[in-house]
Backbone as CSV, one residue per row, in Angstrom:
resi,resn,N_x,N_y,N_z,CA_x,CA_y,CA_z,C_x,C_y,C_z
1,UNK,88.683,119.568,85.750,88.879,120.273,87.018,89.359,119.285,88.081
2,UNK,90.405,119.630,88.698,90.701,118.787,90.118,89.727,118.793,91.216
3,UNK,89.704,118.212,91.506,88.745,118.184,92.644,89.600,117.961,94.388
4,UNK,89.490,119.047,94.812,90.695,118.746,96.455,89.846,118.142,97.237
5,UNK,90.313,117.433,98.252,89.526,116.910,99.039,89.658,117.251,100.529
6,UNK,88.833,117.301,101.375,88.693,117.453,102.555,89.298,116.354,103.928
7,UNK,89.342,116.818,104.594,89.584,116.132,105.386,89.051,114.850,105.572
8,UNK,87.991,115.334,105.912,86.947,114.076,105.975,86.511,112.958,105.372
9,UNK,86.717,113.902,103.779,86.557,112.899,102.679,87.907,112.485,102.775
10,UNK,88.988,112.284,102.921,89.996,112.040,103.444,90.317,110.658,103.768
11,UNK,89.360,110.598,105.236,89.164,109.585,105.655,88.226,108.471,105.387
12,UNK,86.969,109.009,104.910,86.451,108.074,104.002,87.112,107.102,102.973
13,UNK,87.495,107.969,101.865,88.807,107.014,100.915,89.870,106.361,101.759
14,UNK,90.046,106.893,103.248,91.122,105.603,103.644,90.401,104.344,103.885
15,UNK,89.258,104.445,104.500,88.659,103.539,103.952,88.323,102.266,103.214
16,UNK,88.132,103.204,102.397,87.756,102.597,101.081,89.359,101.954,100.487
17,UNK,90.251,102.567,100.751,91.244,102.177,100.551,91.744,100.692,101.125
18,UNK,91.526,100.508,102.757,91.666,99.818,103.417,90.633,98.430,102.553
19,UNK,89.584,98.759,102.189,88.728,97.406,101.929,89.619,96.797,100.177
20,UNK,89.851,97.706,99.199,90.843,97.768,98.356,91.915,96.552,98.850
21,UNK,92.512,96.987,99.448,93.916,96.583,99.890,93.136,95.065,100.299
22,UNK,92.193,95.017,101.224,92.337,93.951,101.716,91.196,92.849,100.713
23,UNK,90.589,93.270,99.536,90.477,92.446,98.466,91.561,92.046,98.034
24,UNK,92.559,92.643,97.973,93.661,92.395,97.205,94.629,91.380,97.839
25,UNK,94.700,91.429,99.253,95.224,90.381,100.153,94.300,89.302,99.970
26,UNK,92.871,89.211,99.315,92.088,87.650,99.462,92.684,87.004,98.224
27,UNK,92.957,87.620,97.407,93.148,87.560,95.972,94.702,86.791,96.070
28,UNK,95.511,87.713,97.132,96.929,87.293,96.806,97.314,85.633,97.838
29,UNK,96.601,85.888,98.612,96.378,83.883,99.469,95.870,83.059,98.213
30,UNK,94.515,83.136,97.501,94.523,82.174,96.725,95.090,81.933,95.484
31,UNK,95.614,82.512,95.191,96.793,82.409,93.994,97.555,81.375,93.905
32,UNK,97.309,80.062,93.263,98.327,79.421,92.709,98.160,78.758,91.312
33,UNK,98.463,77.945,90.862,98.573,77.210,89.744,96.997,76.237,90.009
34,UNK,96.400,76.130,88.853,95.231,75.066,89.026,93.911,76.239,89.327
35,UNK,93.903,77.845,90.122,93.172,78.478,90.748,92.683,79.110,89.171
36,UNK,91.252,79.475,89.180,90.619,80.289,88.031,90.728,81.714,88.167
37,UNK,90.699,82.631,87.585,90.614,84.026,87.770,88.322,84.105,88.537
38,UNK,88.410,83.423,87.659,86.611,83.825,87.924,87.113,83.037,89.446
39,UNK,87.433,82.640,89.851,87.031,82.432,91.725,88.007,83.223,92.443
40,UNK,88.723,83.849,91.690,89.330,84.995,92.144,88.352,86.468,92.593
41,UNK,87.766,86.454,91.573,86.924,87.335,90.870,85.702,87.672,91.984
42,UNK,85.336,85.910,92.670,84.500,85.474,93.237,84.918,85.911,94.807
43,UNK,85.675,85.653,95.320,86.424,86.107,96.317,86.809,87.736,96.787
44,UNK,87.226,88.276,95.974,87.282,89.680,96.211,85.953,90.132,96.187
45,UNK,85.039,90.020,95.176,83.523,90.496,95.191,83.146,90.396,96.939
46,UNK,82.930,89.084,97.187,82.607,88.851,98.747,83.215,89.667,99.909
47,UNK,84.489,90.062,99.904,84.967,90.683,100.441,84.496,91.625,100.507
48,UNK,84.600,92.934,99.755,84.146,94.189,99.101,82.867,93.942,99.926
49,UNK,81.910,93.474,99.145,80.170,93.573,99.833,80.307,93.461,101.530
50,UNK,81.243,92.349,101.901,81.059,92.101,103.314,81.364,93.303,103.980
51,UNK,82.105,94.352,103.277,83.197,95.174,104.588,82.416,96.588,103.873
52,UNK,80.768,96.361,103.778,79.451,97.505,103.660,80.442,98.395,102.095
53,UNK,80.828,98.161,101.205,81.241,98.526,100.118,80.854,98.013,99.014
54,UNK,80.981,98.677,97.198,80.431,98.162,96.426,81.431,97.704,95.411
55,UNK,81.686,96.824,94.279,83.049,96.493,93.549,83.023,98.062,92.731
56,UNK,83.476,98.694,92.482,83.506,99.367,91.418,83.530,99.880,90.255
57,UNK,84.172,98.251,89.851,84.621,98.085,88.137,82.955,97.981,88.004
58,UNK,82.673,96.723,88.531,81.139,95.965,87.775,80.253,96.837,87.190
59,UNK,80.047,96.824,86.080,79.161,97.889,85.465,79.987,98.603,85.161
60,UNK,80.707,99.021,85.195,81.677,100.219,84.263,81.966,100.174,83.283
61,UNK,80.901,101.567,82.020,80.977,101.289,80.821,81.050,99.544,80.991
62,UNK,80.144,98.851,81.252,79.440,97.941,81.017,80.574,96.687,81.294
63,UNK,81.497,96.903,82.007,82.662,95.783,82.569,82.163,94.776,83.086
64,UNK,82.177,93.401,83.071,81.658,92.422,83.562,81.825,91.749,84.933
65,UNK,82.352,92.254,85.422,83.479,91.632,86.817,83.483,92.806,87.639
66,UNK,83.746,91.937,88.799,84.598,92.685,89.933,85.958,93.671,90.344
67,UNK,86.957,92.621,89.703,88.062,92.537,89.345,88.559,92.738,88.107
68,UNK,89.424,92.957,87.213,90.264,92.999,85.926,91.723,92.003,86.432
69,UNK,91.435,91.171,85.742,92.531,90.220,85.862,93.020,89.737,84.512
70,UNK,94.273,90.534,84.374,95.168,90.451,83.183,96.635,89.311,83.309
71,UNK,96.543,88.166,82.617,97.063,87.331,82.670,98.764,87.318,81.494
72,UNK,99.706,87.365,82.078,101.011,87.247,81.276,101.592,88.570,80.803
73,UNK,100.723,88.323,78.833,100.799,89.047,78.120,99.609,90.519,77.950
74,UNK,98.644,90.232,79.035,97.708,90.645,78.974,97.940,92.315,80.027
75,UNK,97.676,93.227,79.441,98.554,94.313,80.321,97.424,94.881,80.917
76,UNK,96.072,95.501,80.967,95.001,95.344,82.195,93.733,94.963,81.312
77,UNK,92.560,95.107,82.188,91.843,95.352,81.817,90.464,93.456,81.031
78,UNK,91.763,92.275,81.509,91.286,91.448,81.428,90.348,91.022,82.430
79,UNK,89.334,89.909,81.515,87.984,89.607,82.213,88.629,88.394,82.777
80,UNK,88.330,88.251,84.464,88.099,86.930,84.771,87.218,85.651,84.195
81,UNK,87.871,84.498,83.818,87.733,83.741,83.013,87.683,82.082,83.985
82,UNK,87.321,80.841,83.508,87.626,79.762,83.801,88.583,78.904,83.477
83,UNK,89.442,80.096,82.945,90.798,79.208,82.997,91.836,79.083,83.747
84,UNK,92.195,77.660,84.402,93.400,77.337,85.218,94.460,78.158,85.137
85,UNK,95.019,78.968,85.610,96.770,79.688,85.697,97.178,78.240,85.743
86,UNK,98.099,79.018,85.209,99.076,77.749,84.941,100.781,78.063,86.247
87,UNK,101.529,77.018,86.558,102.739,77.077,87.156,103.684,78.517,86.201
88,UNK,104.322,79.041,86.760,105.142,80.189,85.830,104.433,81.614,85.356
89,UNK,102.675,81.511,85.297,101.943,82.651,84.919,102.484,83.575,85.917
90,UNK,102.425,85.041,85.374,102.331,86.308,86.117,100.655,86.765,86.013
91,UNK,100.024,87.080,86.832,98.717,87.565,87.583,98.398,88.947,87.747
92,UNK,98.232,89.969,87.184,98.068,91.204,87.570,96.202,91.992,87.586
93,UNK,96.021,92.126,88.969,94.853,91.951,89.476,94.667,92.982,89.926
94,UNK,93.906,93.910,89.172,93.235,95.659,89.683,91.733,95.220,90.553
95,UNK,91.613,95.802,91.671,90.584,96.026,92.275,90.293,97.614,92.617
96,UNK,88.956,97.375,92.889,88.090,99.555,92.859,87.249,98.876,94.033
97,UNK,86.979,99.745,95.073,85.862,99.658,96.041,85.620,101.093,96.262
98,UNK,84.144,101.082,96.447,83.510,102.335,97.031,82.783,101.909,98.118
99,UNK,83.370,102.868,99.035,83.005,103.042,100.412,81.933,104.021,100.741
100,UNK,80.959,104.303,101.233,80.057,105.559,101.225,80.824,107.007,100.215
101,UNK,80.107,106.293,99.085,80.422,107.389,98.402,81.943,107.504,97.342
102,UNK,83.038,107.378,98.183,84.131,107.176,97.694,84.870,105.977,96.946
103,UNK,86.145,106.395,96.338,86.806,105.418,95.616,87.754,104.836,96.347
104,UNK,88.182,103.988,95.807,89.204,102.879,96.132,90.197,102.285,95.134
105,UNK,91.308,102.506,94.603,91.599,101.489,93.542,92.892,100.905,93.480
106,UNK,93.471,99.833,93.419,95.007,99.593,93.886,94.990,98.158,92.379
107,UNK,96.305,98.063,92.126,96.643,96.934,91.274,97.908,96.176,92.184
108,UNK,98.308,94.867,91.537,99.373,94.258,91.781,99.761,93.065,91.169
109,UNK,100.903,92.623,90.522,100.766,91.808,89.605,101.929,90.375,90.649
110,UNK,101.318,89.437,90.765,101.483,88.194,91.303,102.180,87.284,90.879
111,UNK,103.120,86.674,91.001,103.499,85.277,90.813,102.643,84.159,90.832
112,UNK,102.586,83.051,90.312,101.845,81.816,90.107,102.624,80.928,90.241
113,UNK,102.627,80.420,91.483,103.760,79.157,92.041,105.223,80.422,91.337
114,UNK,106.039,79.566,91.087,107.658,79.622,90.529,107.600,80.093,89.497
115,UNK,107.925,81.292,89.195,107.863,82.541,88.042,109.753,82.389,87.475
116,UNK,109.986,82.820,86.424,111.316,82.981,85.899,111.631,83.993,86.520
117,UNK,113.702,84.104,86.486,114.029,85.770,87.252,113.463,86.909,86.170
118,UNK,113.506,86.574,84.976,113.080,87.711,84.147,111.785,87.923,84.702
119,UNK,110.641,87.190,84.653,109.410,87.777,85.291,109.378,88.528,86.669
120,UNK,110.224,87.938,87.175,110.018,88.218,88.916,111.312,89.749,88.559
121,UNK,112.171,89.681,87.751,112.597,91.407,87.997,111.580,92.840,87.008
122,UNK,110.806,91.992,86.242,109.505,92.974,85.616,108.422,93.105,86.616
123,UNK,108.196,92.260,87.561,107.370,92.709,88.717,107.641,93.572,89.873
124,UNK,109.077,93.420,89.992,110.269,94.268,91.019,110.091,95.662,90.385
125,UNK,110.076,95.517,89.046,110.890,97.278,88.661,109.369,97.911,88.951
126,UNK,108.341,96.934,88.147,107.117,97.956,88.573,106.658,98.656,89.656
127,UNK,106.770,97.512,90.707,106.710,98.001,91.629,107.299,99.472,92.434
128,UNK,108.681,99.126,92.075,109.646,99.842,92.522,109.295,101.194,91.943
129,UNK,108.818,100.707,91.161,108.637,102.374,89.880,107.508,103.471,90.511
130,UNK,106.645,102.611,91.005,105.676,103.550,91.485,106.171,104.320,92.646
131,UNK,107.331,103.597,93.496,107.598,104.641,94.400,108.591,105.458,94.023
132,UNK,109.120,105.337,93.311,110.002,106.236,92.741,109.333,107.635,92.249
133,UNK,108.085,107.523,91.566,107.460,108.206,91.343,106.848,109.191,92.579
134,UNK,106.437,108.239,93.468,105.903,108.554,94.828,106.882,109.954,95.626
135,UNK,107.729,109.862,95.442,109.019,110.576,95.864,108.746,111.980,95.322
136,UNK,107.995,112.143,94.455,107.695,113.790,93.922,106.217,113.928,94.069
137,UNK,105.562,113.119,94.648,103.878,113.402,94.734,103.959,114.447,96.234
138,UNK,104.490,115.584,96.150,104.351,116.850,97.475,104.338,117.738,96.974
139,UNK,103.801,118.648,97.149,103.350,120.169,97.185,104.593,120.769,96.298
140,UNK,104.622,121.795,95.560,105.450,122.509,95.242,106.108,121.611,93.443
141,UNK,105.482,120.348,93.333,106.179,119.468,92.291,105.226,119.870,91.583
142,UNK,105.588,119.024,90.141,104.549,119.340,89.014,103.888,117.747,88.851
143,UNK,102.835,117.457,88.110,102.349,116.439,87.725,103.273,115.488,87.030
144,UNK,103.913,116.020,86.308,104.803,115.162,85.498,106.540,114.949,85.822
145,UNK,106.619,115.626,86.823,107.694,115.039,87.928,107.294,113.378,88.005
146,UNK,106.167,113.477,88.739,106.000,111.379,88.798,106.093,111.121,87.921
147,UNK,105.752,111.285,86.861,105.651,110.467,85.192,106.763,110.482,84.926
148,UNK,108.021,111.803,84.626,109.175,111.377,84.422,109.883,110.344,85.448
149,UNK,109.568,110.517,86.560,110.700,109.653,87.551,110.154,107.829,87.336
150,UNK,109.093,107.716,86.789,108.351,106.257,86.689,109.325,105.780,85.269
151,UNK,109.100,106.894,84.261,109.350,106.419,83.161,111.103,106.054,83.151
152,UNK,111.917,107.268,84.065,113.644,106.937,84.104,114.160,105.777,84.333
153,UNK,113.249,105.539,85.504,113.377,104.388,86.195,113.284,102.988,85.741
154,UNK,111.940,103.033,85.139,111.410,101.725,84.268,112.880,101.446,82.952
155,UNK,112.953,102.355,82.423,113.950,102.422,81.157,115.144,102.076,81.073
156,UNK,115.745,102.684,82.780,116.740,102.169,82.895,117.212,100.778,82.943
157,UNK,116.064,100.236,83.275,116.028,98.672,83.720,115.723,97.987,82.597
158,UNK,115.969,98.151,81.495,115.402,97.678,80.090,114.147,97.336,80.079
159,UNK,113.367,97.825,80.442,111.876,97.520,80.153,110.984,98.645,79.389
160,UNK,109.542,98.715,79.248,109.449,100.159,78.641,108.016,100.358,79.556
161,UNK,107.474,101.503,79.639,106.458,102.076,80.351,105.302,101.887,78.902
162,UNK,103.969,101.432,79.631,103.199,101.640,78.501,102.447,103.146,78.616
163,UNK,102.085,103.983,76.812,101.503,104.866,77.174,100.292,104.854,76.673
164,UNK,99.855,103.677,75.791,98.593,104.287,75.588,97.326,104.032,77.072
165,UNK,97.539,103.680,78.017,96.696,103.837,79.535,98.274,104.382,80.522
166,UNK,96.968,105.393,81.125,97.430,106.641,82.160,96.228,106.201,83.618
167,UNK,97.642,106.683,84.663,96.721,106.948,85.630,95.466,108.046,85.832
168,UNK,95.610,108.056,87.617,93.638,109.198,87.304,94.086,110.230,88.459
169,UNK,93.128,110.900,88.404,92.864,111.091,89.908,91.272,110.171,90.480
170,UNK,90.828,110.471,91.657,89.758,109.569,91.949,89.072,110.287,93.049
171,UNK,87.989,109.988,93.335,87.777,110.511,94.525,85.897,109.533,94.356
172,UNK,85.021,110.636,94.535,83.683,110.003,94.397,83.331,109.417,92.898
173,UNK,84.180,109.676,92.215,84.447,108.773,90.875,85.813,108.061,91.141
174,UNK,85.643,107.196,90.432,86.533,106.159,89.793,88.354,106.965,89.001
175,UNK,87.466,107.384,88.077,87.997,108.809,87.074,88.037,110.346,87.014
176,UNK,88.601,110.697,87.866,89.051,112.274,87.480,89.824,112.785,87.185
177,UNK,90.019,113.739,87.025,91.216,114.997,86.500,92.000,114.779,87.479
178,UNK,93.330,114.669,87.360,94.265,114.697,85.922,94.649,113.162,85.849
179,UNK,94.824,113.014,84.533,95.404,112.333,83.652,96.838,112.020,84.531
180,UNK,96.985,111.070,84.728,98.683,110.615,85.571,99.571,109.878,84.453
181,UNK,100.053,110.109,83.377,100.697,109.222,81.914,102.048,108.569,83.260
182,UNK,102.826,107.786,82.678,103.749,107.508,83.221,104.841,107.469,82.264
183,UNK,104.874,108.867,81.451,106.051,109.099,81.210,106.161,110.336,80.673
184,UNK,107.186,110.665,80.403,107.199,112.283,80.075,108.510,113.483,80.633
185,UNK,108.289,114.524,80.184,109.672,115.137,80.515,109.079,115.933,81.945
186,UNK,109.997,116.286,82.663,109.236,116.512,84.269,109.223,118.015,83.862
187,UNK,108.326,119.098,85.430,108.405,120.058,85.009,107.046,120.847,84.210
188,UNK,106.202,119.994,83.845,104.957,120.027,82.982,103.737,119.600,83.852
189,UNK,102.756,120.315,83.747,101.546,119.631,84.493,101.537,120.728,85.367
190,UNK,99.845,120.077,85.797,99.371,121.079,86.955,100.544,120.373,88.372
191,UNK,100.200,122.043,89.144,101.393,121.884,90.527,100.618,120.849,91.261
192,UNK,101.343,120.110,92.208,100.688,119.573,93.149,100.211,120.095,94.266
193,UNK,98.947,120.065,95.111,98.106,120.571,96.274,98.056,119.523,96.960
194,UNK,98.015,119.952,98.684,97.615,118.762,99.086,95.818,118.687,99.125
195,UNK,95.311,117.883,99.574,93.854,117.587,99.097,94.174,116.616,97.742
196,UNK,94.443,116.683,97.052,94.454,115.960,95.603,94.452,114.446,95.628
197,UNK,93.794,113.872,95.109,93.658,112.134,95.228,94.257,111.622,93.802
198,UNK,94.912,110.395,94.320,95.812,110.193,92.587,95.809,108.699,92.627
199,UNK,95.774,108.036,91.486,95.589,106.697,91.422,96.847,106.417,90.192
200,UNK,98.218,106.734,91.041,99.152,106.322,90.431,99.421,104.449,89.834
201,UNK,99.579,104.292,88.602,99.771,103.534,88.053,100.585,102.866,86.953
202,UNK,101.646,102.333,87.370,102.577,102.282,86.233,102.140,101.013,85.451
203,UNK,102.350,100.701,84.246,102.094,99.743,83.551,103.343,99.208,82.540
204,UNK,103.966,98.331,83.021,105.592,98.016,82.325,104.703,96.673,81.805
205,UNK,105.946,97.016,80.326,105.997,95.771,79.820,107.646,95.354,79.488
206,UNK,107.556,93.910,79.390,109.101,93.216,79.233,109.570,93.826,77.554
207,UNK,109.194,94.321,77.115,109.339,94.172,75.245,108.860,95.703,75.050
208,UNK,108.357,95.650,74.179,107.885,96.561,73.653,106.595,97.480,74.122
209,UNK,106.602,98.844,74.246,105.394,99.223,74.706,104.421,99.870,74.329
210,UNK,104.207,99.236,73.024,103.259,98.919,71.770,101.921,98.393,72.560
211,UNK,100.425,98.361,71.999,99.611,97.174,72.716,98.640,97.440,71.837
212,UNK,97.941,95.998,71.974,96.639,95.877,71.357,95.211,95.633,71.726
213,UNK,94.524,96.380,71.349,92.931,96.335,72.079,92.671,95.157,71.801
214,UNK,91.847,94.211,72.557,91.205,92.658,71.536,89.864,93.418,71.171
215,UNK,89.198,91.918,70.941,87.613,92.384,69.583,86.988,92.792,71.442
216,UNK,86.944,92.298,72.308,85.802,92.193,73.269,85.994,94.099,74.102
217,UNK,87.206,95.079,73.324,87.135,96.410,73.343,87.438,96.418,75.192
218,UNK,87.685,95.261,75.550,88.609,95.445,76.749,90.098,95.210,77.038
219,UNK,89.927,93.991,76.597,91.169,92.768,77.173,92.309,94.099,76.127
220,UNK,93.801,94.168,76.561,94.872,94.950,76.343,96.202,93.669,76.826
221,UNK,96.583,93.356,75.051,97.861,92.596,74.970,98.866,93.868,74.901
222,UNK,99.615,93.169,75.303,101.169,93.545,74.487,101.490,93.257,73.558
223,UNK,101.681,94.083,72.227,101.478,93.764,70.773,102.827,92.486,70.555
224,UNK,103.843,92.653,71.420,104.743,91.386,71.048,104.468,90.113,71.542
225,UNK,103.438,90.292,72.733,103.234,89.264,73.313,104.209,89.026,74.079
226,UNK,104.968,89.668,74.728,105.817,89.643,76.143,104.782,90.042,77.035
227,UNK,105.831,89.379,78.289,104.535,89.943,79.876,104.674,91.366,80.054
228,UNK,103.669,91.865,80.856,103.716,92.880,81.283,103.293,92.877,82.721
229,UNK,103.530,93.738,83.074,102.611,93.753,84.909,102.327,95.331,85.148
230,UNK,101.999,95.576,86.648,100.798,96.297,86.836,100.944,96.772,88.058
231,UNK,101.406,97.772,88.661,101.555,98.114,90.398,100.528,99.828,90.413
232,UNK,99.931,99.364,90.971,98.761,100.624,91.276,98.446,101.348,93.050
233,UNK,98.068,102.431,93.258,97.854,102.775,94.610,96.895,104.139,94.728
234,UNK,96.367,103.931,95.433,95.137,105.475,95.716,96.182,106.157,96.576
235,UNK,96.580,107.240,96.415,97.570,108.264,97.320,96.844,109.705,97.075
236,UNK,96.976,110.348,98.508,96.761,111.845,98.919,98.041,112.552,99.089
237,UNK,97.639,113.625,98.067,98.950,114.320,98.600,98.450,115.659,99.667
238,UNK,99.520,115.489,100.389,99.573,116.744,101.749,100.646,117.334,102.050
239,UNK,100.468,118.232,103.116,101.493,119.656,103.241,103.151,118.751,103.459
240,UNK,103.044,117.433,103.470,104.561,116.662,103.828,104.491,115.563,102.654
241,UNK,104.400,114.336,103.339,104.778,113.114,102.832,103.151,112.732,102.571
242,UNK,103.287,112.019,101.093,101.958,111.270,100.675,101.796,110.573,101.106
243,UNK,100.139,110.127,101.749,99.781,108.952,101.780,99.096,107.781,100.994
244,UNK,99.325,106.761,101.337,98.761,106.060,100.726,97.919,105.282,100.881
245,UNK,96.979,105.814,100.552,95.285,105.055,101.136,94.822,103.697,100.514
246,UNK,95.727,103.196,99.694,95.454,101.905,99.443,96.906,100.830,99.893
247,UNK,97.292,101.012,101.228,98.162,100.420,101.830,98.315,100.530,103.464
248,UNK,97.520,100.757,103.527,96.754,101.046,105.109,97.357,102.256,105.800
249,UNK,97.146,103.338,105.230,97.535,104.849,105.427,98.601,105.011,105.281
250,UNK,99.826,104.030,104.997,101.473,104.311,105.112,101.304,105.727,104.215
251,UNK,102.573,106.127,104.976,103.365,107.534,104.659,104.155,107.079,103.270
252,UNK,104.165,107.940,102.168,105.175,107.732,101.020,106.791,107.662,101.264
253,UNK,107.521,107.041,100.980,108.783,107.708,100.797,109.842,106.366,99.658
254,UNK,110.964,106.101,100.333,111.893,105.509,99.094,111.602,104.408,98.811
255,UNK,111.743,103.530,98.102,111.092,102.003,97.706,111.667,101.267,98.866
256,UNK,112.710,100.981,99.126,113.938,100.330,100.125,112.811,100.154,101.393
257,UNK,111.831,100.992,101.886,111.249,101.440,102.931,109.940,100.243,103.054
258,UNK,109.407,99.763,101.809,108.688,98.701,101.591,108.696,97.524,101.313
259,UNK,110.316,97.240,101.135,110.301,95.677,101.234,110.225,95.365,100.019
């Protein structure tokens, strides 16, 4: 069942959104070569608690961390670790905060010092992809309008969309109805309402978009072992233009518009 949301609750998740976002800004200052994911890990946690919020992942189905910090080849869902990034790593770093009650959840995948152009245009398309998608999250579209426009997009650019992980919706959970895949033929899916909370998420990889669970039933390679990355956002859809509550309320519209 979808769950619509209220006004109010509305503003709560911006919120929550806002503390999101701005884990994600502590995360993206200390980022360089020599830096551990676990003091990454360490850093956003502090944040989160300071700004009266809780991490969200921690404890989830028994997740160890704050953060999920998936390194290279690693497409989400990795544990912060004590190992140095190295010069050239790509960084892709999901954070969840709950704010009284509500969710929070945004990804973004980082450079580490001086990245190759191939890495740095697999971080571009992702990005780019989610707003592309963004462009059909209004009233009157179907669910899988975004999924096709993520997946055209990604493909065109020689890369591939992964499908075995889908976005959510979210609200006082983490996880709700519906299922957001990022790919698919448009036209399909429940209509869009405004009230509806969505935790659009594309997940590109450079190669193939094959992947493999590891033994620890978290960590998610890319079965070729090419990089992958990770662009995520909490968005409301309403009677106009979506917002996006994990980017400090901005209004949705063309990628060009974000830089």
């Amino acid at each position: 069942m979808i769950i619509l949301k209220s006004n109010k609750e509305l503003e709560i998740m911006r919120e929550a959104g806002k503390i999101t976002l701005g884990a994600l800004n502590v995360v993206e200052q200390l980022i360089q070569p020599g830096m551990t994911t676990s003091e990454l890990n360490r850093a956003a946690e502090k944040y989160i608690l300071s700004h009266d919020a809780t991490p969200v992942f921690k404890g989830y189905n028994g997740f160890p961390a704050s953060i999920c910090a998936s390194i290279n080849a690693q497409v989400v869902h990795g544990f912060p670790n004590d190992s140095e990034m190295q010069e050239g790593d790509i960084a892709s770093i999901d954070v969840g905060a709950v704010y009284k009650g509500y969710c929070g959840d945004a990804a973004r995948t980082f450079p580490v010092g001086n990245i190759s152009s191939e890495a740095a245009a697999l971080i571009e398309t992702t990005k780019n992809s989610f707003f592309e998608g963004l462009k059909y999250a209004r009233p009157g579209y179907r669910l899988s309008d975004i999924s096709h426009a993520i997946q055209s997009y990604v493909e065109a650019r020689g890369f591939s969309v992964v499908k075995a992980f889908v976005g959510h919706g979210i609200g006082r959970n983490m996880h709700e109805d519906p299922q957001i895949p990022n790919f698919g033929l448009p036209g399909k899916g429940p209509r869009l309402y405004p009230g509806m909370t969505l935790a659009i998420e594309p997940m590109v990889n450079q190669g193939t978009d094959q992947v493999d669970i590891m033994e620890d039933r978290w960590t998610v390679y890319t079965r070729d072992r090419l990089l992958s990355a990770h662009y995520e956002n909490t968005i409301a859809i309403t009677e106009g233009d979506p917002i996006i509550l994990t980017m400090e309320g901005q209004k949705g519209g063309a990628p060009h518009e974000y830089g």
